[in-house]
mmCIF file as Biopython writes it, N, C-alpha, C and O atoms, coordinates in Angstrom:
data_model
#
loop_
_atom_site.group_PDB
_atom_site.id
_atom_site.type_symbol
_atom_site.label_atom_id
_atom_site.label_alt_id
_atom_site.label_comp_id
_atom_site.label_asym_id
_atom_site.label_entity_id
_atom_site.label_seq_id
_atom_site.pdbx_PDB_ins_code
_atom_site.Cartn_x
_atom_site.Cartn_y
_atom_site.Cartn_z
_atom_site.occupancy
_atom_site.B_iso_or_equiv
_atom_site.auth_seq_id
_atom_site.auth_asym_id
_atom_site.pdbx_PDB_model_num
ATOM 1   N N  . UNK A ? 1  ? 0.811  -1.203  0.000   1.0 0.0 1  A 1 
ATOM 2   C CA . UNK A ? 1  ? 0.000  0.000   0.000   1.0 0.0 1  A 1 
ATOM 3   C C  . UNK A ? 1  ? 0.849  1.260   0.000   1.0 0.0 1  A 1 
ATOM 4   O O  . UNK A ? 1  ? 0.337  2.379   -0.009  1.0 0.0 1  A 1 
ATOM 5   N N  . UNK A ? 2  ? 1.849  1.100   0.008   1.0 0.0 2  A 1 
ATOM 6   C CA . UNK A ? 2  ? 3.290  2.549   0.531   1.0 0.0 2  A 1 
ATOM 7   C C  . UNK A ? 2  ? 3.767  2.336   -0.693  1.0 0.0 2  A 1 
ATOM 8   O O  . UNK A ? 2  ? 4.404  3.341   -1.008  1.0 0.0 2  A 1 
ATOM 9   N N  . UNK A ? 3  ? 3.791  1.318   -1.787  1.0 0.0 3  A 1 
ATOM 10  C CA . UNK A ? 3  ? 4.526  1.454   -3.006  1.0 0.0 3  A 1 
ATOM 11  C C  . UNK A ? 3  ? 3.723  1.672   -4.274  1.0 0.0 3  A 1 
ATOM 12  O O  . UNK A ? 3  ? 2.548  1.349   -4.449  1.0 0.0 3  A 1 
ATOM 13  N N  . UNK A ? 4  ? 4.413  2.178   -4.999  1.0 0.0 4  A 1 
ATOM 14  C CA . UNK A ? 4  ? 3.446  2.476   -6.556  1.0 0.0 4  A 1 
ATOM 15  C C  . UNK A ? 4  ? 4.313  1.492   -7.805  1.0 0.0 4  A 1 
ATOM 16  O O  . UNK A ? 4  ? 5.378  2.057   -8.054  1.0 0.0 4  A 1 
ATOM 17  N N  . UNK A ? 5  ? 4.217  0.761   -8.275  1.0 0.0 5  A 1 
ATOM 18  C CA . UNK A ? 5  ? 3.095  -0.268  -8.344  1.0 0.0 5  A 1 
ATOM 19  C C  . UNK A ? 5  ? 3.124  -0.951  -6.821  1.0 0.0 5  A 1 
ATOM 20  O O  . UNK A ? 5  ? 4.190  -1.329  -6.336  1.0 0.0 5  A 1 
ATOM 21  N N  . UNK A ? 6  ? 1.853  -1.075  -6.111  1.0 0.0 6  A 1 
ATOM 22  C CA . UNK A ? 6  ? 1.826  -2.496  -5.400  1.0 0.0 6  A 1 
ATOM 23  C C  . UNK A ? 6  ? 2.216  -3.499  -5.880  1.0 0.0 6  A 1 
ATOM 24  O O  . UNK A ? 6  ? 2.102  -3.976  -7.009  1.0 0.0 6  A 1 
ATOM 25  N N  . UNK A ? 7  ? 3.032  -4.060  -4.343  1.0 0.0 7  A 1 
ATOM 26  C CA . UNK A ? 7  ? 3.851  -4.926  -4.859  1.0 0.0 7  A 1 
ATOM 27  C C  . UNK A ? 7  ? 3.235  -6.449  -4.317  1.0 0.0 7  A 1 
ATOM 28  O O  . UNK A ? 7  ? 2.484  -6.204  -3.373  1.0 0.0 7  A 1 
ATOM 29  N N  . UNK A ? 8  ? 3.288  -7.829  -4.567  1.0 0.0 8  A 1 
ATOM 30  C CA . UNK A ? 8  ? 2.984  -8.322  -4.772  1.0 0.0 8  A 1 
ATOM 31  C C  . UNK A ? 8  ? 3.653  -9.566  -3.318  1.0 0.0 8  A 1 
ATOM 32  O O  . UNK A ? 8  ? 4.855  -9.820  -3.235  1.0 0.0 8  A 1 
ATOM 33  N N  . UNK A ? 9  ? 2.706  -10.115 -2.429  1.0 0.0 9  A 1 
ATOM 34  C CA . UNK A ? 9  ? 3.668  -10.315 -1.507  1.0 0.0 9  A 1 
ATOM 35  C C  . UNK A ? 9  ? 3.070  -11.798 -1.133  1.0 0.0 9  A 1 
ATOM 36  O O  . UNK A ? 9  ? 2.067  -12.381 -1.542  1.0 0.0 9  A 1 
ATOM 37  N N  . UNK A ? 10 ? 4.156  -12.199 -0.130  1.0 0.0 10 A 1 
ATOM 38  C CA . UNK A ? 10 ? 3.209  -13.309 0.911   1.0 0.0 10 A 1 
ATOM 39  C C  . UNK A ? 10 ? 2.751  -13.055 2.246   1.0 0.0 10 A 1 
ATOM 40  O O  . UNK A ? 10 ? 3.093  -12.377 3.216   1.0 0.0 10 A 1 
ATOM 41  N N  . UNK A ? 11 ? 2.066  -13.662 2.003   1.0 0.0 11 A 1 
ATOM 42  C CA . UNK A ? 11 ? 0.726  -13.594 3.348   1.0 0.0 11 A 1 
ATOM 43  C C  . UNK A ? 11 ? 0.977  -14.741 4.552   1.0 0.0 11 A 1 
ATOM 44  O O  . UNK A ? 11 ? 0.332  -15.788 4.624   1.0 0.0 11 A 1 
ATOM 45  N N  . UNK A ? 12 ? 2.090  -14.322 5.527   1.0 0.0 12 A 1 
ATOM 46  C CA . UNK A ? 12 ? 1.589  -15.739 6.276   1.0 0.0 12 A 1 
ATOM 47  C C  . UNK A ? 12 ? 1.183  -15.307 7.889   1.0 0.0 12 A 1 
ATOM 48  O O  . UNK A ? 12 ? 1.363  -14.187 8.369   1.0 0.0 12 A 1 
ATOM 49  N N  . UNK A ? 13 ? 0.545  -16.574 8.651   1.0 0.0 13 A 1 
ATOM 50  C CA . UNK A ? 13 ? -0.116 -16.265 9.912   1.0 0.0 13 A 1 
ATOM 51  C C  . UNK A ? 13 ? 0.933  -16.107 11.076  1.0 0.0 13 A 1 
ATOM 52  O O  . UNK A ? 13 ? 1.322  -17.133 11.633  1.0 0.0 13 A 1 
ATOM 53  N N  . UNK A ? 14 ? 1.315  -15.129 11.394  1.0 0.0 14 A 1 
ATOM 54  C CA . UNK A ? 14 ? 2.005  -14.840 11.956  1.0 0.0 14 A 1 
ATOM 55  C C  . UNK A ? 14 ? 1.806  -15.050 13.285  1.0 0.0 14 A 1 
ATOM 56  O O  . UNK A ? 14 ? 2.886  -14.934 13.865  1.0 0.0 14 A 1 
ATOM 57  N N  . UNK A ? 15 ? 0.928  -15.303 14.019  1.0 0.0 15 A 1 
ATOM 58  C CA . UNK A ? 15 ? 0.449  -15.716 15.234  1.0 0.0 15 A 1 
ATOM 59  C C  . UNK A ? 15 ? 0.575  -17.099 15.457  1.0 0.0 15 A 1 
ATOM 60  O O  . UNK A ? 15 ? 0.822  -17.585 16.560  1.0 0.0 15 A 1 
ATOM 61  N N  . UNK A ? 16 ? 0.422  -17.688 14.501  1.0 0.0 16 A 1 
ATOM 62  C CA . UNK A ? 16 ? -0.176 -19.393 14.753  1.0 0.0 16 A 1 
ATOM 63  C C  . UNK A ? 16 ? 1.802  -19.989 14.088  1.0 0.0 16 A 1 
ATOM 64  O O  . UNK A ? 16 ? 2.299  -21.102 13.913  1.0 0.0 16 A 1 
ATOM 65  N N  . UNK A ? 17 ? 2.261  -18.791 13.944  1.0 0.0 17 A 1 
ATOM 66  C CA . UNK A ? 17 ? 3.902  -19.742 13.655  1.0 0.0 17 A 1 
ATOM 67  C C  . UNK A ? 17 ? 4.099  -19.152 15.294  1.0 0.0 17 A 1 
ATOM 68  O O  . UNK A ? 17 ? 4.133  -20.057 16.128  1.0 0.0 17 A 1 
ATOM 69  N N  . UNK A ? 18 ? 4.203  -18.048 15.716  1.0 0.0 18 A 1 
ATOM 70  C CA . UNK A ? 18 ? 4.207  -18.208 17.265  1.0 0.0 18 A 1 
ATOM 71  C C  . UNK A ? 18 ? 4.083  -19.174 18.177  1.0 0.0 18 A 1 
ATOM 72  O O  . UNK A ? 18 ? 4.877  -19.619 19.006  1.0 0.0 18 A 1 
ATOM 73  N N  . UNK A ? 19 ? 2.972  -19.439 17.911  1.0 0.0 19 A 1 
ATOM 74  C CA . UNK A ? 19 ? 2.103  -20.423 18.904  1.0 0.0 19 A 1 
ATOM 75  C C  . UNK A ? 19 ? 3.147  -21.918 18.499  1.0 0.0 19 A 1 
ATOM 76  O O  . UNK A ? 19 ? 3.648  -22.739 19.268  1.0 0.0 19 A 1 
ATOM 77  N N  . UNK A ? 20 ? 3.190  -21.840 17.168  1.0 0.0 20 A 1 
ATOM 78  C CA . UNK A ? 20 ? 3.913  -23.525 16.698  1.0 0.0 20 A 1 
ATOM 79  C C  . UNK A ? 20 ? 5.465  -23.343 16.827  1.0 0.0 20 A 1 
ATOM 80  O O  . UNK A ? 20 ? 6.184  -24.309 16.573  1.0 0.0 20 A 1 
ATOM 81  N N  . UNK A ? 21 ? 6.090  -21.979 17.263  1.0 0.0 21 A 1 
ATOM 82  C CA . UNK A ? 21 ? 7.397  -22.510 17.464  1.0 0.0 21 A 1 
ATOM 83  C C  . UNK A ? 21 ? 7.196  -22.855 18.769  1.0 0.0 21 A 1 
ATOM 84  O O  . UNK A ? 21 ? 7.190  -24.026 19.148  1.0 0.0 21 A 1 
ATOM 85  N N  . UNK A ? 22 ? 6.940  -21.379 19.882  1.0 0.0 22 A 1 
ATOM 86  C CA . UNK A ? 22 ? 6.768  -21.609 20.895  1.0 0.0 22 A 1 
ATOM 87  C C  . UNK A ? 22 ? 6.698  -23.416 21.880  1.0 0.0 22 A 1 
ATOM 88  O O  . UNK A ? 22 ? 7.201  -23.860 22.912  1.0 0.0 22 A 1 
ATOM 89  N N  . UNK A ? 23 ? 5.655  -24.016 20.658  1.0 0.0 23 A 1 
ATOM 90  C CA . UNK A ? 23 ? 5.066  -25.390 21.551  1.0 0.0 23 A 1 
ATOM 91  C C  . UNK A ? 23 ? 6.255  -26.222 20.600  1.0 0.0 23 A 1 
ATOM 92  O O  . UNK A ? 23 ? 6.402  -27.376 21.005  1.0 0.0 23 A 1 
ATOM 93  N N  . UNK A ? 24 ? 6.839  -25.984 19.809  1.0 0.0 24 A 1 
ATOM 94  C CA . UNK A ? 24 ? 7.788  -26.972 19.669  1.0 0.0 24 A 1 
ATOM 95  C C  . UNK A ? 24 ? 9.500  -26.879 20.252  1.0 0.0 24 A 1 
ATOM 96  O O  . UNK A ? 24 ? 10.382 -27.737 20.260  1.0 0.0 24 A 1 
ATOM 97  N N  . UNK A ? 25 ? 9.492  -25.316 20.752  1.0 0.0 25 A 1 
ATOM 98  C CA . UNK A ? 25 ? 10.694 -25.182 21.782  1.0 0.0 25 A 1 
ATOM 99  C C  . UNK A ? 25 ? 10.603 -25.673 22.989  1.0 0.0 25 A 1 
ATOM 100 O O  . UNK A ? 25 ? 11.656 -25.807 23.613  1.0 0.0 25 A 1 
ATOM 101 N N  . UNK A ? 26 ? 9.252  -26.089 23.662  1.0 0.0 26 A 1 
ATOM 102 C CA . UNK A ? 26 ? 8.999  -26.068 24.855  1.0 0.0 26 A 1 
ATOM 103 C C  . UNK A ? 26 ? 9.266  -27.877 24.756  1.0 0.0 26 A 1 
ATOM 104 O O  . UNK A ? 26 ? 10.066 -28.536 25.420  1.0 0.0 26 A 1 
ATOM 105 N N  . UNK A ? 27 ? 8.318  -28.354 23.714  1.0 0.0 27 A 1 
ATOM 106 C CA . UNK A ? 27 ? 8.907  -29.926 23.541  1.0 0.0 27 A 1 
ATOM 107 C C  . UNK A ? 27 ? 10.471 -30.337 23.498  1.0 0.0 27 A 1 
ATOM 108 O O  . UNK A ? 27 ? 11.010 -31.300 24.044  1.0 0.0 27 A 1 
ATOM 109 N N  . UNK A ? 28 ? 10.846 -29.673 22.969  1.0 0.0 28 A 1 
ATOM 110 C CA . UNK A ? 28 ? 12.204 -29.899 22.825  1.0 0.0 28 A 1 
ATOM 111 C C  . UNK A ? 28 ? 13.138 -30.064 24.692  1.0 0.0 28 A 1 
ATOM 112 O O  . UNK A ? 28 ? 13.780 -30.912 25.312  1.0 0.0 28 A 1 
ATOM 113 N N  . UNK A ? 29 ? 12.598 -28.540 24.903  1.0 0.0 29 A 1 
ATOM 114 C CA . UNK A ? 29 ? 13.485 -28.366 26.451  1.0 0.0 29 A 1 
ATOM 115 C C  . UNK A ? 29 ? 12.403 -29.199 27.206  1.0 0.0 29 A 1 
ATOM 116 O O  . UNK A ? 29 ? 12.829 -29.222 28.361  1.0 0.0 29 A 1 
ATOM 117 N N  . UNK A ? 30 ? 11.360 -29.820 27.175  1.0 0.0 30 A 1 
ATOM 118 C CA . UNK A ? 30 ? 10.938 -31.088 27.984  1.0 0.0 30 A 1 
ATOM 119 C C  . UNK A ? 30 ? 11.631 -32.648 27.157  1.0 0.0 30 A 1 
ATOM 120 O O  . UNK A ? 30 ? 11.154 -33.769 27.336  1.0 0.0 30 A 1 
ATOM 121 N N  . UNK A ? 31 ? 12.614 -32.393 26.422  1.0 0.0 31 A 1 
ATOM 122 C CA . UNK A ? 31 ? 13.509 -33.934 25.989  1.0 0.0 31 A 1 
ATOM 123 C C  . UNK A ? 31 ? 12.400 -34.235 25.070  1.0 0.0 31 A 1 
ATOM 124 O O  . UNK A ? 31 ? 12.498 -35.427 24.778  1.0 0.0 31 A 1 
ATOM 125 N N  . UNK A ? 32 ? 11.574 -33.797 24.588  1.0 0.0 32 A 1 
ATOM 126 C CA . UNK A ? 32 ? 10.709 -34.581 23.314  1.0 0.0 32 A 1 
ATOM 127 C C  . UNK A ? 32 ? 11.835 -34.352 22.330  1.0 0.0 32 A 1 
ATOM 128 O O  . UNK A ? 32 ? 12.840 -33.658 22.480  1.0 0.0 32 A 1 
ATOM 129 N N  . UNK A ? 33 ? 11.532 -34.937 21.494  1.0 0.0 33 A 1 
ATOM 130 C CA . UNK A ? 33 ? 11.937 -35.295 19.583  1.0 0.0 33 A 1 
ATOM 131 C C  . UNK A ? 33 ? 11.443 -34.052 19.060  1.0 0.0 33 A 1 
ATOM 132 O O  . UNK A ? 33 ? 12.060 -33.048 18.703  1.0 0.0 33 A 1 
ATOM 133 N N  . UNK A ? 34 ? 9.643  -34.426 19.092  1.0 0.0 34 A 1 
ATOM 134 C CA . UNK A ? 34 ? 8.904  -33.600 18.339  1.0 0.0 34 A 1 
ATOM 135 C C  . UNK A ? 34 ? 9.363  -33.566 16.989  1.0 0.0 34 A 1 
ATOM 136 O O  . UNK A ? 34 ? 10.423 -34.110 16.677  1.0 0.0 34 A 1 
ATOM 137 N N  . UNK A ? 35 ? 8.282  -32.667 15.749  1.0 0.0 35 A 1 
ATOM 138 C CA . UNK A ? 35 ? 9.075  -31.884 15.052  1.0 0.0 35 A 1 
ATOM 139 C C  . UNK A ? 35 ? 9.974  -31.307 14.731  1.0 0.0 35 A 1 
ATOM 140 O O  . UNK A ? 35 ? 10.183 -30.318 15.434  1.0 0.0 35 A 1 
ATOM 141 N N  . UNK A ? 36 ? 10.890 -31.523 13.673  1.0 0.0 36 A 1 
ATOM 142 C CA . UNK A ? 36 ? 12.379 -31.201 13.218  1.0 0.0 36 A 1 
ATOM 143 C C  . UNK A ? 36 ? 12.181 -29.840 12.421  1.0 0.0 36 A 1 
ATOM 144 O O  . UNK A ? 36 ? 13.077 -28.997 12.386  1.0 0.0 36 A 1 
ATOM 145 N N  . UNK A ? 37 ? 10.354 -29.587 11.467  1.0 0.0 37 A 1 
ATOM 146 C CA . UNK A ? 37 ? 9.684  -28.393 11.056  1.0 0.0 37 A 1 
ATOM 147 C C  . UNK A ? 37 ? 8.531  -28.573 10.407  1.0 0.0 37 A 1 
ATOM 148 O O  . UNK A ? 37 ? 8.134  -29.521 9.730   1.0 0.0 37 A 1 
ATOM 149 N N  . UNK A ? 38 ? 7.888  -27.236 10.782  1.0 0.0 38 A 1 
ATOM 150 C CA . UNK A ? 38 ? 6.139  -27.280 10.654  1.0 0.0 38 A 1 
ATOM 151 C C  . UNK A ? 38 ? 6.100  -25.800 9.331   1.0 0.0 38 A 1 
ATOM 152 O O  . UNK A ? 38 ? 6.627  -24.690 9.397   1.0 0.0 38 A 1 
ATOM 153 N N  . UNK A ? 39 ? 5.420  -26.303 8.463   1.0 0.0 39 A 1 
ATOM 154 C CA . UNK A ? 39 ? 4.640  -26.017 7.507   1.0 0.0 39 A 1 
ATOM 155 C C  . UNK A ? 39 ? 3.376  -25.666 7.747   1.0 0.0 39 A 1 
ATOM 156 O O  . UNK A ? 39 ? 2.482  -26.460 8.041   1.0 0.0 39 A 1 
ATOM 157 N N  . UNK A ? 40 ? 3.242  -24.293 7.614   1.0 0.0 40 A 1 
ATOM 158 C CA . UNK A ? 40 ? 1.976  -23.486 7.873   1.0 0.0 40 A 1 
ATOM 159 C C  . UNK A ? 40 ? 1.595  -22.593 6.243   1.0 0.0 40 A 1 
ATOM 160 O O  . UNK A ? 40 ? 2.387  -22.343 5.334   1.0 0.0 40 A 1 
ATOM 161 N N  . UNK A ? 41 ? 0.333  -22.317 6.319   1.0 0.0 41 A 1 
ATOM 162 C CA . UNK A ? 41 ? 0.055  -22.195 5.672   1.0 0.0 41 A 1 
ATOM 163 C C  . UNK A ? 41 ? -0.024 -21.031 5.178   1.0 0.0 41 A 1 
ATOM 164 O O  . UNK A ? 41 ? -0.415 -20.256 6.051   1.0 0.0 41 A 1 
ATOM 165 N N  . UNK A ? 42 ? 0.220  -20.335 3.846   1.0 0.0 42 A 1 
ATOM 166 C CA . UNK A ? 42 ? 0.583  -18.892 3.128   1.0 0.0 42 A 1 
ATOM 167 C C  . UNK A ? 42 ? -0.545 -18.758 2.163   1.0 0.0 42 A 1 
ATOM 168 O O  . UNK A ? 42 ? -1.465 -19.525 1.879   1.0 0.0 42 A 1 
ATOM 169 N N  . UNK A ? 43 ? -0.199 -17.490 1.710   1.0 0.0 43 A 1 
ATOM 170 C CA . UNK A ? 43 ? -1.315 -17.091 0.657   1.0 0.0 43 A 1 
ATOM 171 C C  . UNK A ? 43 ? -0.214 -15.898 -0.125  1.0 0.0 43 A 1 
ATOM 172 O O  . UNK A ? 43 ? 0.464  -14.975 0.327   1.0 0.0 43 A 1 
ATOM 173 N N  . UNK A ? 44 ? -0.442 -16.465 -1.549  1.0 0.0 44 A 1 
ATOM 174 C CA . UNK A ? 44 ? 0.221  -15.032 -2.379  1.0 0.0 44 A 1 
ATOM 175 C C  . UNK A ? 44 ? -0.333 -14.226 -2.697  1.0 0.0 44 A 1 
ATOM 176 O O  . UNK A ? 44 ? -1.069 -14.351 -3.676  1.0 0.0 44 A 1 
ATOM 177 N N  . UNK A ? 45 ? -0.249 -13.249 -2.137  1.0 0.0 45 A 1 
ATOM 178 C CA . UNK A ? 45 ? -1.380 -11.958 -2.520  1.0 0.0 45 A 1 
ATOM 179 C C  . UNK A ? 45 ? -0.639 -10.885 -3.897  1.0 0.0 45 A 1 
ATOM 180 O O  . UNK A ? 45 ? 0.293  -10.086 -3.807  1.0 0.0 45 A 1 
ATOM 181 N N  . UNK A ? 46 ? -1.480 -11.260 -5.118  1.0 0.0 46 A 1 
ATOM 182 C CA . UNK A ? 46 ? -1.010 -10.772 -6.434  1.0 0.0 46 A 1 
ATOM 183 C C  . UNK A ? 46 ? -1.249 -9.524  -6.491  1.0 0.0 46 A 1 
ATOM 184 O O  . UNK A ? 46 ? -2.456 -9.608  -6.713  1.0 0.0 46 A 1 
ATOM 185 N N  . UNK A ? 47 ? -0.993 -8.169  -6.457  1.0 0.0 47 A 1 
ATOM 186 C CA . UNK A ? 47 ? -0.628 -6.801  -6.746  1.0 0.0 47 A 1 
ATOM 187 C C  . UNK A ? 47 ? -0.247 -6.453  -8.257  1.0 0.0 47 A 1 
ATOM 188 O O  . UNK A ? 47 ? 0.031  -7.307  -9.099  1.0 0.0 47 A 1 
ATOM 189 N N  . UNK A ? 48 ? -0.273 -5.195  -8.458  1.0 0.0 48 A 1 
ATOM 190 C CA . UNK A ? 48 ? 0.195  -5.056  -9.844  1.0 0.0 48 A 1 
ATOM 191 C C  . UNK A ? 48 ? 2.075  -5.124  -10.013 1.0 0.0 48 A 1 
ATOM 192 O O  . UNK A ? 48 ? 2.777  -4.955  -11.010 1.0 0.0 48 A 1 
ATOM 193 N N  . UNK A ? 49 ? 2.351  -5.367  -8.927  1.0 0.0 49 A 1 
ATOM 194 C CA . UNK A ? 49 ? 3.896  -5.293  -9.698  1.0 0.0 49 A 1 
ATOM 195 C C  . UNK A ? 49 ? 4.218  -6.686  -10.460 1.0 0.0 49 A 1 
ATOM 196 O O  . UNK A ? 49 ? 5.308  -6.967  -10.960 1.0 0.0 49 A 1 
ATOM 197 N N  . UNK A ? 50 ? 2.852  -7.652  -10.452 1.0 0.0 50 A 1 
ATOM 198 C CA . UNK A ? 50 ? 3.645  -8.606  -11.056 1.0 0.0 50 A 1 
ATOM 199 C C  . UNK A ? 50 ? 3.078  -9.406  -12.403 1.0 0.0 50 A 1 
ATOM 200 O O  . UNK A ? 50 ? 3.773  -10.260 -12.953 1.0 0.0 50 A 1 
#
């Protein structure tokens, strides 16, 4: 919205990678395995720069 052309970006949930590192650091320093990495989900939001 600050650039001319809009530029063309990704969209990801920035809260819910919080929440999923958070609970997979905490597994870790309780000796779990857990997850090695979590895949969340994005959106490309198309603008005119592209």
């Amino acid at each position: 919205r600050h650039m001319d052309p809009p530029l063309t970006s990704v969209r990801q949930p920035i809260e819910e990678m919080g929440r999923t590192m958070t609970r997979m650091l905490l597994d870790r320093i309780a000796g779990e395995r857990g997850e090695a990495a979590a895949v969340l989900p994005n959106r490309l939001v198309v603008r005119e720069s592209s």
